[in-house]
SEFIVEX-561483 format. One record per atom (N, C-alpha, C): x, y, z. Coordinates in steps of 0.001 Angstrom, whole numbers, always signed. Example, Ala and Ser with C-alpha at 12.3 -4.5 7.8 and 13.67 -1.06 7.14 Angstrom:
<atom><xx>+13190</xx><yy>-5690</yy><zz>+7800</zz></atom>
<atom><xx>+12300</xx><yy>-4500</yy><zz>+7800</zz></atom>
<atom><xx>+13200</xx><yy>-3300</yy><zz>+7800</zz></atom>
<atom><xx>+12850</xx><yy>-2250</yy><zz>+7080</zz></atom>
<atom><xx>+13670</xx><yy>-1060</yy><zz>+7140</zz></atom>
<atom><xx>+12900</xx><yy>+30</yy><zz>+7870</zz></atom>
REM end
This chain:
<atom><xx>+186131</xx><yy>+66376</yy><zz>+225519</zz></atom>
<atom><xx>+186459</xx><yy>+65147</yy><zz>+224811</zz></atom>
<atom><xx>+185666</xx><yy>+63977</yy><zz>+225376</zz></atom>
<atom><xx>+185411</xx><yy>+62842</yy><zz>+224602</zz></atom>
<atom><xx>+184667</xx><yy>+61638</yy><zz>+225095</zz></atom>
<atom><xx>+185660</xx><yy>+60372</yy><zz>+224213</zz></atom>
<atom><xx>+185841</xx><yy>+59799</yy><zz>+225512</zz></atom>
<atom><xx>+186291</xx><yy>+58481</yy><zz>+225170</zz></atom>
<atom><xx>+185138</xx><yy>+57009</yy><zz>+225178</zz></atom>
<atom><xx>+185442</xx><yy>+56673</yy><zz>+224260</zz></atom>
<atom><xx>+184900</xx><yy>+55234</yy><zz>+223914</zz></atom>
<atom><xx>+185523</xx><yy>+53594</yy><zz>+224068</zz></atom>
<atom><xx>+185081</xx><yy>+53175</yy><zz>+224590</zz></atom>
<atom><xx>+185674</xx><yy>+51981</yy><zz>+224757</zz></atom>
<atom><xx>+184645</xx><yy>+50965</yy><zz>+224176</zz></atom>
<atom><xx>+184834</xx><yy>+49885</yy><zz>+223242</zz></atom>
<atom><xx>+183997</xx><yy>+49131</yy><zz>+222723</zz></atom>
<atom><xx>+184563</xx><yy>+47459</yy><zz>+223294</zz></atom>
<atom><xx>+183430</xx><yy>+46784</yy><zz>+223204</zz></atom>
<atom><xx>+183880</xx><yy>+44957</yy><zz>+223414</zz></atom>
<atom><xx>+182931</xx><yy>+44203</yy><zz>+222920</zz></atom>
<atom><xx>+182909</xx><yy>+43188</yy><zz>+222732</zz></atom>
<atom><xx>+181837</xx><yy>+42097</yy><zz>+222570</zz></atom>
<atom><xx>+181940</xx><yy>+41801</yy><zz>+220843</zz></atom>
<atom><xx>+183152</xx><yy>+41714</yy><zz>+220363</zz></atom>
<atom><xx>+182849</xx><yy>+41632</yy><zz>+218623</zz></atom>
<atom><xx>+183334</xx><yy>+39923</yy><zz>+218408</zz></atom>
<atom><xx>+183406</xx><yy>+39742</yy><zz>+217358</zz></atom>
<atom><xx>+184134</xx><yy>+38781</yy><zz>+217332</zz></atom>
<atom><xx>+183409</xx><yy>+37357</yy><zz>+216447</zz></atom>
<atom><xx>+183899</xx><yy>+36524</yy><zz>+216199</zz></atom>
<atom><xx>+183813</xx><yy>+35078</yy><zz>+214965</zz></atom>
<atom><xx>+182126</xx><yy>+34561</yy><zz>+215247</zz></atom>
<atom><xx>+181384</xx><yy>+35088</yy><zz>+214331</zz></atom>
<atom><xx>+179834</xx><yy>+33696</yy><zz>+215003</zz></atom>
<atom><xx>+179344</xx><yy>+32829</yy><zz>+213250</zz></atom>
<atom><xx>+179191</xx><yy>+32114</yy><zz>+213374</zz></atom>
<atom><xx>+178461</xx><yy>+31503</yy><zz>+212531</zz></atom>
<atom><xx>+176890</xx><yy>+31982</yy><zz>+212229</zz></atom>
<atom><xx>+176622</xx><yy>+32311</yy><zz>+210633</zz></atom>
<atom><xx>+175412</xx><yy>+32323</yy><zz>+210772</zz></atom>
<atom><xx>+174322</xx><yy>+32261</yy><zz>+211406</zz></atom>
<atom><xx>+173389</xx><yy>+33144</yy><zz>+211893</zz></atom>
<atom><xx>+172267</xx><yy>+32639</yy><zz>+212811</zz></atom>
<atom><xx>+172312</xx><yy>+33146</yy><zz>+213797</zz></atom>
<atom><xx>+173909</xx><yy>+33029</yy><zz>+214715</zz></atom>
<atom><xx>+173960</xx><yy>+33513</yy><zz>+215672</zz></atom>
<atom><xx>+173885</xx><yy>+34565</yy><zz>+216491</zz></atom>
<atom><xx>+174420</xx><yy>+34811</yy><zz>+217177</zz></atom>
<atom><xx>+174503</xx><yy>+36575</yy><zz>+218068</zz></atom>
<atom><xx>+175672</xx><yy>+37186</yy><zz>+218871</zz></atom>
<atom><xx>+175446</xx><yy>+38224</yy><zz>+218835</zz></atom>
<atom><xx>+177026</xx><yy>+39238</yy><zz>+219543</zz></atom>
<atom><xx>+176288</xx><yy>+40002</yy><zz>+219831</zz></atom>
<atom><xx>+176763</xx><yy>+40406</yy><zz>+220892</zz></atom>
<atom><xx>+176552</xx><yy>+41324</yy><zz>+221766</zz></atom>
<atom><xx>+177841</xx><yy>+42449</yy><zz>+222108</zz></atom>
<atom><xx>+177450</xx><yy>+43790</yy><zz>+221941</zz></atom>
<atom><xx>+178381</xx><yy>+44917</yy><zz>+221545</zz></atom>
<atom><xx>+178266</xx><yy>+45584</yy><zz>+222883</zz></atom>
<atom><xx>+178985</xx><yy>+45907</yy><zz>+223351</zz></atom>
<atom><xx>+179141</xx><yy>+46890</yy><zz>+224484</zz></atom>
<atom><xx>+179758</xx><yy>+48365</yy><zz>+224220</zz></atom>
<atom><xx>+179423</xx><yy>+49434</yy><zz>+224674</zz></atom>
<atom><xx>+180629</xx><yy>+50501</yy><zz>+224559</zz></atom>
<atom><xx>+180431</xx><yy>+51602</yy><zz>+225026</zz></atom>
<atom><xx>+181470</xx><yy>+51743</yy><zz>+226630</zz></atom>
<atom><xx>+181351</xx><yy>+52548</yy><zz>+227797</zz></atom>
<atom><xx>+181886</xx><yy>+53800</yy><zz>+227501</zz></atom>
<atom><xx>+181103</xx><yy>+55270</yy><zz>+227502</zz></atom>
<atom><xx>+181740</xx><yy>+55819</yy><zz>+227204</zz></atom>
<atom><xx>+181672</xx><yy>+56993</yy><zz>+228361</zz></atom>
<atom><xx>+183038</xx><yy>+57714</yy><zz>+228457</zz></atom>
<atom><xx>+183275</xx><yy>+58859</yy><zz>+229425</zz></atom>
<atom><xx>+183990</xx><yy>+60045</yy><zz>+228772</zz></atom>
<atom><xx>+184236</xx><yy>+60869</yy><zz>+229959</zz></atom>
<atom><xx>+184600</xx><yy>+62084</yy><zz>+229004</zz></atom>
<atom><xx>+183457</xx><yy>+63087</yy><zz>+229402</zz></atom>
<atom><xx>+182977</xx><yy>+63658</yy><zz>+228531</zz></atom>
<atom><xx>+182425</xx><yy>+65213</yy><zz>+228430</zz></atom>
<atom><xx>+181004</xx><yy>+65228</yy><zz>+227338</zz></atom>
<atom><xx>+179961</xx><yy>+64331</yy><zz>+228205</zz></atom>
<atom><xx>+178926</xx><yy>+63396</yy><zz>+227508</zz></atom>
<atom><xx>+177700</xx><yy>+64588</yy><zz>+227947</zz></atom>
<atom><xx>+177423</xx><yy>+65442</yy><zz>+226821</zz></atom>
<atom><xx>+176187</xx><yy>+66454</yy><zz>+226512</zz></atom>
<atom><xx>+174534</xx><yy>+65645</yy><zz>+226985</zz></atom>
<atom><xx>+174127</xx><yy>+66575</yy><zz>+228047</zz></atom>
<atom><xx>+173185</xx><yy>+66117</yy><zz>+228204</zz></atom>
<atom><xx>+171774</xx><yy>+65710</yy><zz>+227261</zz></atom>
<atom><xx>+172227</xx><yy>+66008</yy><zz>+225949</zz></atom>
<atom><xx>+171382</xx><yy>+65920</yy><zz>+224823</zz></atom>
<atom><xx>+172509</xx><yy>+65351</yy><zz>+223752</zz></atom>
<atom><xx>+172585</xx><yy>+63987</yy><zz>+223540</zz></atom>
<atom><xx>+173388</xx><yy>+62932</yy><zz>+222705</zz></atom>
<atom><xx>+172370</xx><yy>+61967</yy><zz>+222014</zz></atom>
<atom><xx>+173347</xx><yy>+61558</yy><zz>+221364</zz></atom>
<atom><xx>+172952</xx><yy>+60474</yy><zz>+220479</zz></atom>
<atom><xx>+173753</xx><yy>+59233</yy><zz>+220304</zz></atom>
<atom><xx>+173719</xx><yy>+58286</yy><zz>+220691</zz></atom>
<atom><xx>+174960</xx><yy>+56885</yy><zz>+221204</zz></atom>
<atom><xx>+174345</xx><yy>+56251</yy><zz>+220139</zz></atom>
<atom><xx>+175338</xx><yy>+55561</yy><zz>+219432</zz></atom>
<atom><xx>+174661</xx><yy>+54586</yy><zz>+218138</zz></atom>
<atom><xx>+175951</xx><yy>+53629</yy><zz>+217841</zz></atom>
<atom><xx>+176192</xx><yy>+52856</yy><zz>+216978</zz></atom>
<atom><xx>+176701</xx><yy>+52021</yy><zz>+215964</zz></atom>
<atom><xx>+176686</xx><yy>+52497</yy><zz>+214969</zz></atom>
<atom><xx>+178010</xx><yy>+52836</yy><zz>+213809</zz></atom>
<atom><xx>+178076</xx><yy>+52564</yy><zz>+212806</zz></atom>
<atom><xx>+178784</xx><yy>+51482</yy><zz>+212252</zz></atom>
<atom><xx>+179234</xx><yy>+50720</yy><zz>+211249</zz></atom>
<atom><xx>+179758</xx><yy>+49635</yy><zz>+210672</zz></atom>
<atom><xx>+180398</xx><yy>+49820</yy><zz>+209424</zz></atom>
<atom><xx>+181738</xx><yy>+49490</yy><zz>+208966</zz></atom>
<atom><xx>+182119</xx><yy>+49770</yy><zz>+207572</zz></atom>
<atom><xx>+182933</xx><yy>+48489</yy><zz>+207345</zz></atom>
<atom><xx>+182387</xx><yy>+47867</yy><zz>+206215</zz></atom>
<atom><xx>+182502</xx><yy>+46630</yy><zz>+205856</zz></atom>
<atom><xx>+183935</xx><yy>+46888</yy><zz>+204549</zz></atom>
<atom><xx>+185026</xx><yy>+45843</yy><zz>+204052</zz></atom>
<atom><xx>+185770</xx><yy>+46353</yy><zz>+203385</zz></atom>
<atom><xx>+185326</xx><yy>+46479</yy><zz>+202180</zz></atom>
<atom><xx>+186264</xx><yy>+48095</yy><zz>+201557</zz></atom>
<atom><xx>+185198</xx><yy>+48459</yy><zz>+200266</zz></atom>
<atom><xx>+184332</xx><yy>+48906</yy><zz>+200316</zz></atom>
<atom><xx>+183238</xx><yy>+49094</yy><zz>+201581</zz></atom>
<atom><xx>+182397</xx><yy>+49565</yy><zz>+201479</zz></atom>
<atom><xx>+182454</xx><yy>+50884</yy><zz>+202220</zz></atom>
<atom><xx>+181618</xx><yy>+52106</yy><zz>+202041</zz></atom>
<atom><xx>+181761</xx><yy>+52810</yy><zz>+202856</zz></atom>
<atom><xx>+180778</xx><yy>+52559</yy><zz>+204588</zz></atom>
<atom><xx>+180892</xx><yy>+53672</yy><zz>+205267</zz></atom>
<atom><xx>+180818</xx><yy>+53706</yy><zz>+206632</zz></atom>
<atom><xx>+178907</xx><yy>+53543</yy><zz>+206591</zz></atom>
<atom><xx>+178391</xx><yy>+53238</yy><zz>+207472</zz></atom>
<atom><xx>+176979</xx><yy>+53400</yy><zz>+207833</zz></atom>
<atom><xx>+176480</xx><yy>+52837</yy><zz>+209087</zz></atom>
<atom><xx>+175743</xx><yy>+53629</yy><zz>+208817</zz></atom>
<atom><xx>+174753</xx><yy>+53930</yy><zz>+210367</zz></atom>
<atom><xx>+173947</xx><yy>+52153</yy><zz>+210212</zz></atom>
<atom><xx>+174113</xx><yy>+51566</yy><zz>+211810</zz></atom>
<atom><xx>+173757</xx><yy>+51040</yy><zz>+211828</zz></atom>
<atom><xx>+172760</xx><yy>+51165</yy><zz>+212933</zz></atom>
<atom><xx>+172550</xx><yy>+51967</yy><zz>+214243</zz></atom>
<atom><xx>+172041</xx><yy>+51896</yy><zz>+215166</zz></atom>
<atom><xx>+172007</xx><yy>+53356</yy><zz>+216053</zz></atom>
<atom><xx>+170753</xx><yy>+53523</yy><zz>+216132</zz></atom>
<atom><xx>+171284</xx><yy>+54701</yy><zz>+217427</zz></atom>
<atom><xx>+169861</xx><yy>+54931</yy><zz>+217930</zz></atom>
<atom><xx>+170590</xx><yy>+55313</yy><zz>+219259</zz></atom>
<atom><xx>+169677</xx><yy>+55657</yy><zz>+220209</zz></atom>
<atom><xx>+169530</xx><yy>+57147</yy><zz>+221113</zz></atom>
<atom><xx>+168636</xx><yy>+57946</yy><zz>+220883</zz></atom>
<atom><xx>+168846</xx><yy>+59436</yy><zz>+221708</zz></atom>
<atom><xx>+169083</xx><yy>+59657</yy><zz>+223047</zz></atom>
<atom><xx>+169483</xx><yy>+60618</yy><zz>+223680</zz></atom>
<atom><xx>+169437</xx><yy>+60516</yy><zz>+225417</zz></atom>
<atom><xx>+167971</xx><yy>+60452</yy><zz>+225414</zz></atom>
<atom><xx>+166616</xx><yy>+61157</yy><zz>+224644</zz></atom>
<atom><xx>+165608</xx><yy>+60530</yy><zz>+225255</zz></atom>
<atom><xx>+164561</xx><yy>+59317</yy><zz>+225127</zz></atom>
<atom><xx>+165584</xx><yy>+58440</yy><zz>+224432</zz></atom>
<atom><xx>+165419</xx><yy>+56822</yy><zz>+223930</zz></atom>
<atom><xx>+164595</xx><yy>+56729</yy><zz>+222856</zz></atom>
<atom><xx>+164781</xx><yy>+57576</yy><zz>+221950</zz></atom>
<atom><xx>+163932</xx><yy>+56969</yy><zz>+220814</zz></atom>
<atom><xx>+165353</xx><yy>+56568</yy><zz>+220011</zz></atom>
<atom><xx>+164697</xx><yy>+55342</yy><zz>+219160</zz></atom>
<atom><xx>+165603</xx><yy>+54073</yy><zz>+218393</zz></atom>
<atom><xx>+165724</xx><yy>+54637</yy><zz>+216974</zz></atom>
<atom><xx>+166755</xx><yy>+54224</yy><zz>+215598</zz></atom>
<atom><xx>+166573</xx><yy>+54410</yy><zz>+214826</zz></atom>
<atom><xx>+167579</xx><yy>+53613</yy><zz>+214453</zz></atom>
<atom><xx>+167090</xx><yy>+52739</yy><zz>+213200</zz></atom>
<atom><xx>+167798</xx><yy>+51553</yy><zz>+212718</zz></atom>
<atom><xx>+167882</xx><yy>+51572</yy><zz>+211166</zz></atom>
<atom><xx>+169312</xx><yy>+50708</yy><zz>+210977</zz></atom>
<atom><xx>+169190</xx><yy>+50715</yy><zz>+209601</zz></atom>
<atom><xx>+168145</xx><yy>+49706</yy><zz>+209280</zz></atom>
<atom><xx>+167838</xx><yy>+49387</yy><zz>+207839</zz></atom>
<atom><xx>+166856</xx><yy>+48847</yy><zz>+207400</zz></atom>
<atom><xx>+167332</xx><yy>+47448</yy><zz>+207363</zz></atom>
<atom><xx>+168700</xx><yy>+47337</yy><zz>+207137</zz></atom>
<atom><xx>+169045</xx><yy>+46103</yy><zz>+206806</zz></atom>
<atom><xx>+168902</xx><yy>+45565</yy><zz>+208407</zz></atom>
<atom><xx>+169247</xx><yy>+45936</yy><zz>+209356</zz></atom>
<atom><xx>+169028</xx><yy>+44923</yy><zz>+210546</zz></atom>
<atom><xx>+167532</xx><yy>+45337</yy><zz>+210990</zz></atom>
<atom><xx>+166927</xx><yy>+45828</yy><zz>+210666</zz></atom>
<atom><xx>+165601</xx><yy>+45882</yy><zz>+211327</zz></atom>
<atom><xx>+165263</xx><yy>+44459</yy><zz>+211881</zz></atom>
<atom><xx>+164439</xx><yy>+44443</yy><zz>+213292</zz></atom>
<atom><xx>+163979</xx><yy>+43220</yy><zz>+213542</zz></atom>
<atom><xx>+165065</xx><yy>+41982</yy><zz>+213920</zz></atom>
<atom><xx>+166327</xx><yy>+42743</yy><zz>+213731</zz></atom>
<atom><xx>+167360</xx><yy>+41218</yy><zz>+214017</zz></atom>
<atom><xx>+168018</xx><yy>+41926</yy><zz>+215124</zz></atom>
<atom><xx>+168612</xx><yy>+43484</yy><zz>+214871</zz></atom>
<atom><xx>+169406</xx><yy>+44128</yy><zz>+215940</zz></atom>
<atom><xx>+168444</xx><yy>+44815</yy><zz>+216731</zz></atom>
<atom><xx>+168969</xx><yy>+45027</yy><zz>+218095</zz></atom>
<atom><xx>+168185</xx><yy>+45967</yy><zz>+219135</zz></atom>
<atom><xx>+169488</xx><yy>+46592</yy><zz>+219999</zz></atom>
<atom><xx>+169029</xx><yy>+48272</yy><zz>+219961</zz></atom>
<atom><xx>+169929</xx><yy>+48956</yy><zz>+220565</zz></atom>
<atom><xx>+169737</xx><yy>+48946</yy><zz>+222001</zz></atom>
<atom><xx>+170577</xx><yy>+49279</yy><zz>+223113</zz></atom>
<atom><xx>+170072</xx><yy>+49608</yy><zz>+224267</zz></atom>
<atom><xx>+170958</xx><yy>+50523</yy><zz>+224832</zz></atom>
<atom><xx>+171080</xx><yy>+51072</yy><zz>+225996</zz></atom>
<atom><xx>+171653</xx><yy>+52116</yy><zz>+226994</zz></atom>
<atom><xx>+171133</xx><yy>+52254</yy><zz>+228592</zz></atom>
<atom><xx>+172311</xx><yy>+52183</yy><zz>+228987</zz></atom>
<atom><xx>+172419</xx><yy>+52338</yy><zz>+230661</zz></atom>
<atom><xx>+172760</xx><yy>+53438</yy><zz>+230956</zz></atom>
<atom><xx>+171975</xx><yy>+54441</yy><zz>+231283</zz></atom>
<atom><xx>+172219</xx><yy>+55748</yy><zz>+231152</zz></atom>
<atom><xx>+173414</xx><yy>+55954</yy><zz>+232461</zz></atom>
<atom><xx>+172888</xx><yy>+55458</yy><zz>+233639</zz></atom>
<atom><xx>+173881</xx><yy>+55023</yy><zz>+235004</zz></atom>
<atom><xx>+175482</xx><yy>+54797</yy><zz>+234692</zz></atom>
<atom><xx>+175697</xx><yy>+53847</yy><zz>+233566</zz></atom>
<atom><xx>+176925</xx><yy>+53589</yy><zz>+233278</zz></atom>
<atom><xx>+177112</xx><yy>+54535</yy><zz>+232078</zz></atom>
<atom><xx>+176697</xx><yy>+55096</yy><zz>+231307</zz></atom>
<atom><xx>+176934</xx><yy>+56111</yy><zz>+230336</zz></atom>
<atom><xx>+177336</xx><yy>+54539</yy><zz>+229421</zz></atom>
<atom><xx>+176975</xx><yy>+53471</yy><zz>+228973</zz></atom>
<atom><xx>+177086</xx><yy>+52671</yy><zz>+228028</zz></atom>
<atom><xx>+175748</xx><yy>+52153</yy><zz>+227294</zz></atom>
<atom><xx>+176446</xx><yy>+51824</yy><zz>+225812</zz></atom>
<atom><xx>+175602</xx><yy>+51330</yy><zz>+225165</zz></atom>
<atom><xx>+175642</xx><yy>+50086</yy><zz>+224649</zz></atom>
<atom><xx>+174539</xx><yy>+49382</yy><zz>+224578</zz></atom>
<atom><xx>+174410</xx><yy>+48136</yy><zz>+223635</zz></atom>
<atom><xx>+174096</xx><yy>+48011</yy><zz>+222271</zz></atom>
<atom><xx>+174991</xx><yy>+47103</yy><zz>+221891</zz></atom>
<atom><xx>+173400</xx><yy>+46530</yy><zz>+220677</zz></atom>
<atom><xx>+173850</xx><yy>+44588</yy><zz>+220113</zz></atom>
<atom><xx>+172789</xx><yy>+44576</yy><zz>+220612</zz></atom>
<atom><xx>+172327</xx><yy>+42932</yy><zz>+220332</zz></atom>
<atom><xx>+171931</xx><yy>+42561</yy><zz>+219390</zz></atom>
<atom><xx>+172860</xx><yy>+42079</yy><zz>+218759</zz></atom>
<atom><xx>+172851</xx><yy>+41696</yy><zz>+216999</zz></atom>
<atom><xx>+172502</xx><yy>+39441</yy><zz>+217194</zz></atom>
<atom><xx>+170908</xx><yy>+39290</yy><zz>+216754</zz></atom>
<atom><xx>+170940</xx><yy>+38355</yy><zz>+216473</zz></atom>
<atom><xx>+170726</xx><yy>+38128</yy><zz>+214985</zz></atom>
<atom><xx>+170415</xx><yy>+36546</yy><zz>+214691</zz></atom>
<atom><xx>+170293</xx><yy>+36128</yy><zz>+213537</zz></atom>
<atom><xx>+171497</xx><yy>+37037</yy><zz>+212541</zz></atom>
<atom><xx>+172537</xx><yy>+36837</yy><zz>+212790</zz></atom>
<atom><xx>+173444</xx><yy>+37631</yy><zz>+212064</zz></atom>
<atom><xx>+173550</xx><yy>+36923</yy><zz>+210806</zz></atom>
<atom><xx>+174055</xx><yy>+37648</yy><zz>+210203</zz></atom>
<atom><xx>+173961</xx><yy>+37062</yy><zz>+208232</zz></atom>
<atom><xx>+175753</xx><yy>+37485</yy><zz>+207727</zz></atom>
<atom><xx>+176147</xx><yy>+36714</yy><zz>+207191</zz></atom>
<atom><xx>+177668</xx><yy>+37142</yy><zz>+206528</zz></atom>
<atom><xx>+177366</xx><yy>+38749</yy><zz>+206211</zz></atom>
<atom><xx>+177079</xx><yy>+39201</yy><zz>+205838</zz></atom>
<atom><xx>+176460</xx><yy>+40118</yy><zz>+205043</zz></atom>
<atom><xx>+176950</xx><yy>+41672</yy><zz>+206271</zz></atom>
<atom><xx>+176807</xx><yy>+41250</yy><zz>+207564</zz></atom>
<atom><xx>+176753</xx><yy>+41842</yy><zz>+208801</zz></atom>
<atom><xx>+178151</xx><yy>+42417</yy><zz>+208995</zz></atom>
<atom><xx>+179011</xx><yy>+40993</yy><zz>+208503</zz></atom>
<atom><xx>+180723</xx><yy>+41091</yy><zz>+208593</zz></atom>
<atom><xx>+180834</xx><yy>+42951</yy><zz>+208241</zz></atom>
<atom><xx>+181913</xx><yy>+43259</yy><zz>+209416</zz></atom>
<atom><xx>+182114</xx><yy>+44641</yy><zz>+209440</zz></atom>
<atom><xx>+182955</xx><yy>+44761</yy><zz>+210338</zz></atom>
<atom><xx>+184066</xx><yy>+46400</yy><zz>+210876</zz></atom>
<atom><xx>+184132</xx><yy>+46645</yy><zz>+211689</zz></atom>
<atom><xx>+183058</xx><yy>+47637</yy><zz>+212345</zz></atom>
<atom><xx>+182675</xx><yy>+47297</yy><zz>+213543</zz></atom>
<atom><xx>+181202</xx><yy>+48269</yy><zz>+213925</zz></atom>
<atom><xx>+182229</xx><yy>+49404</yy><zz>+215196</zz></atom>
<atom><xx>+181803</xx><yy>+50218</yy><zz>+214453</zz></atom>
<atom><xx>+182254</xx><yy>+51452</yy><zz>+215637</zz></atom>
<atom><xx>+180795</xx><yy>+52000</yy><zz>+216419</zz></atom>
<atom><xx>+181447</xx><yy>+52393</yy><zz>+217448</zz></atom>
<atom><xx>+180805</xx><yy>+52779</yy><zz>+218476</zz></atom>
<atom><xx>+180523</xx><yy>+54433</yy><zz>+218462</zz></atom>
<atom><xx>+179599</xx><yy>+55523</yy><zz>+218452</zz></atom>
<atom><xx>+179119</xx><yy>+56742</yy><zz>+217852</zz></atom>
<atom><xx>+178759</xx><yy>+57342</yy><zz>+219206</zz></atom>
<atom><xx>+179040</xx><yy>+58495</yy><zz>+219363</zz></atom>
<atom><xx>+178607</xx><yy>+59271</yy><zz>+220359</zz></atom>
<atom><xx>+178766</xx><yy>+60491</yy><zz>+219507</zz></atom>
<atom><xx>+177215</xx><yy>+61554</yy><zz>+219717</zz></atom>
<atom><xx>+176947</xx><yy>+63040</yy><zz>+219028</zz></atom>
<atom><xx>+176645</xx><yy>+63751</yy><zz>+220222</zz></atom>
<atom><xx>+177484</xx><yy>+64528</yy><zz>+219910</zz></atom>
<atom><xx>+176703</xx><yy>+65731</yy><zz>+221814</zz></atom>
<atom><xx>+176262</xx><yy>+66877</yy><zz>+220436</zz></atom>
<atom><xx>+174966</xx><yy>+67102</yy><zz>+221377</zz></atom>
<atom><xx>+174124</xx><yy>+68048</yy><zz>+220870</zz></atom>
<atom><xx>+174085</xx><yy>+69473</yy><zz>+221425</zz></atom>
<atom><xx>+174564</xx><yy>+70822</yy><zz>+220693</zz></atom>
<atom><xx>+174368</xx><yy>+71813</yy><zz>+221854</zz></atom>
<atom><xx>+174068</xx><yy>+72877</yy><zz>+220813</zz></atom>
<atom><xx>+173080</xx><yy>+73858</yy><zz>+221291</zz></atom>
<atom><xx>+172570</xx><yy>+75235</yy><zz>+220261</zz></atom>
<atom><xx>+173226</xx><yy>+74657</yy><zz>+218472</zz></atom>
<atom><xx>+172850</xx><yy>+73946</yy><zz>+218104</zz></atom>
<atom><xx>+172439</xx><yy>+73342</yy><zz>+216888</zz></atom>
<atom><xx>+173815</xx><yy>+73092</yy><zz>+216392</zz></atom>
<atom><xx>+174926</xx><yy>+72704</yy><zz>+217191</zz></atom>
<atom><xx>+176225</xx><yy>+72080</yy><zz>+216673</zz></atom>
<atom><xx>+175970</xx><yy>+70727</yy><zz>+216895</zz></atom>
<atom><xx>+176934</xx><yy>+69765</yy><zz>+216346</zz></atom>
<atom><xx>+177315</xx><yy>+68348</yy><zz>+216560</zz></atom>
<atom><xx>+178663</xx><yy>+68344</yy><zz>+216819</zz></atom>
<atom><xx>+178550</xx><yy>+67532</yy><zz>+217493</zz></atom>
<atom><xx>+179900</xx><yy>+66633</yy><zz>+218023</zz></atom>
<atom><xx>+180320</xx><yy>+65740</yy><zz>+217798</zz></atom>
<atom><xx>+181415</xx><yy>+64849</yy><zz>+217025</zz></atom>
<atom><xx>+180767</xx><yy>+63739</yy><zz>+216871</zz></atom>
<atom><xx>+182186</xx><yy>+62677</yy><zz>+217383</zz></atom>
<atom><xx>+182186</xx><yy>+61438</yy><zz>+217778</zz></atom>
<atom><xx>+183117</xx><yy>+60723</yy><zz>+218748</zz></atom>
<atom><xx>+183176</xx><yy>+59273</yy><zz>+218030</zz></atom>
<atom><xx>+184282</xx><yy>+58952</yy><zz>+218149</zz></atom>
<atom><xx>+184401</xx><yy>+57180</yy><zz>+217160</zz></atom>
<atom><xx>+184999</xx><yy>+56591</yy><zz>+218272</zz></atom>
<atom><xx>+184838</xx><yy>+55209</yy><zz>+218692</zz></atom>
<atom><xx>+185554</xx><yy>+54354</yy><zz>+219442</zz></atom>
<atom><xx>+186390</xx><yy>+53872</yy><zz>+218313</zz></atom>
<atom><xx>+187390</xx><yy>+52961</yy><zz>+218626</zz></atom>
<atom><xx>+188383</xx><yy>+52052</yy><zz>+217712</zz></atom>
<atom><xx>+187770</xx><yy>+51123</yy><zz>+217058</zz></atom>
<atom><xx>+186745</xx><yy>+50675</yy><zz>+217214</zz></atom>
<atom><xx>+186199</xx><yy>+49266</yy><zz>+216108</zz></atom>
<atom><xx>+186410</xx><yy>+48408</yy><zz>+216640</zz></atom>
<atom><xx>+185684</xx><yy>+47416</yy><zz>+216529</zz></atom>
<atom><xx>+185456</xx><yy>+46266</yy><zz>+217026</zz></atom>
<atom><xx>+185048</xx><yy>+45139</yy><zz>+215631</zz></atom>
<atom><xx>+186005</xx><yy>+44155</yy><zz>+215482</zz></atom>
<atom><xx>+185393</xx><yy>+43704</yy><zz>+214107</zz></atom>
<atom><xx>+184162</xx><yy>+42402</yy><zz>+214499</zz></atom>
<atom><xx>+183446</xx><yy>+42052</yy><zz>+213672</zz></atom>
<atom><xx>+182216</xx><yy>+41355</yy><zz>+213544</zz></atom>
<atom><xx>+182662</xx><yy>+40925</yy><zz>+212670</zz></atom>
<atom><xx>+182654</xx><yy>+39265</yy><zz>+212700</zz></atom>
<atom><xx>+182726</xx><yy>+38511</yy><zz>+211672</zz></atom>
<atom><xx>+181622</xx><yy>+37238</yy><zz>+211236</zz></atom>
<atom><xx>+180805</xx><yy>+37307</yy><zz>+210719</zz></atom>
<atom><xx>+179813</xx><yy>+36265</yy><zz>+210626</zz></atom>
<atom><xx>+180192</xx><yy>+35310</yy><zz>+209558</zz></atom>
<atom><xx>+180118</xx><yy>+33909</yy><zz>+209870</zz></atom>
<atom><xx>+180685</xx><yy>+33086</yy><zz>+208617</zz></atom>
<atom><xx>+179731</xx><yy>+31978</yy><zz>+208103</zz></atom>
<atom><xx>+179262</xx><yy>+31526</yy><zz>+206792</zz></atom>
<atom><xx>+178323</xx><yy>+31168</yy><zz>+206378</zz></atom>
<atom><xx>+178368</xx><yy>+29512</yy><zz>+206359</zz></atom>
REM end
């Protein structure tokens, strides 16, 4: 099992930035995938961010260039630094962990963290 713990969400005005944290422990496959997804109301769930254990990035299109993922492999946590945020962003963003093993997935949700951007 892998637990997730997420922080850093919360009220910004247009323009601004949040910063997402989310430490995770547990039973973390040396071949993962730590990311962000986001599901806005009404809308369904999507990938917003992720990063591999061997750091290659992959982003949705809509934040390209505004969000940047990161990871502390030491602390088993991940980031992602959401600037220039847009209403549009408003979501709860969950926190994603995939353990990878002989071609199964795993897949792990933190509780959400809501993001609220206001125009």
């Amino acid at each position: 099992q892998v637990q997730l713990v997420e922080s850093g969400g919360g009220l910004v005005q247009a323009g601004g930035s949040l910063r997402l944290s989310c430490a995770a422990s547990g039973s973390i496959f040396s071949t993962n995938v730590m990311g962000w997804d986001r599901q806005a109301p009404g809308k369904q769930r999507e990938l917003v961010a992720e990063i591999t254990s061997g750091g290659s990035t992959n982003y949705a299109d809509s934040v390209k260039g505004r969000f940047t993922i990161s990871k502390d492999n030491a602390k088993n946590t991940v980031y992602l630094q959401m600037n220039s945020l847009k209403p549009e962003d408003t979501a709860v963003y969950y926190c994603k962990v995939t353990n990878l093993k002989y071609g199964s997935k795993y897949n792990y949700w933190g509780q959400g963290t809501q993001v609220t951007c206001s125009s």
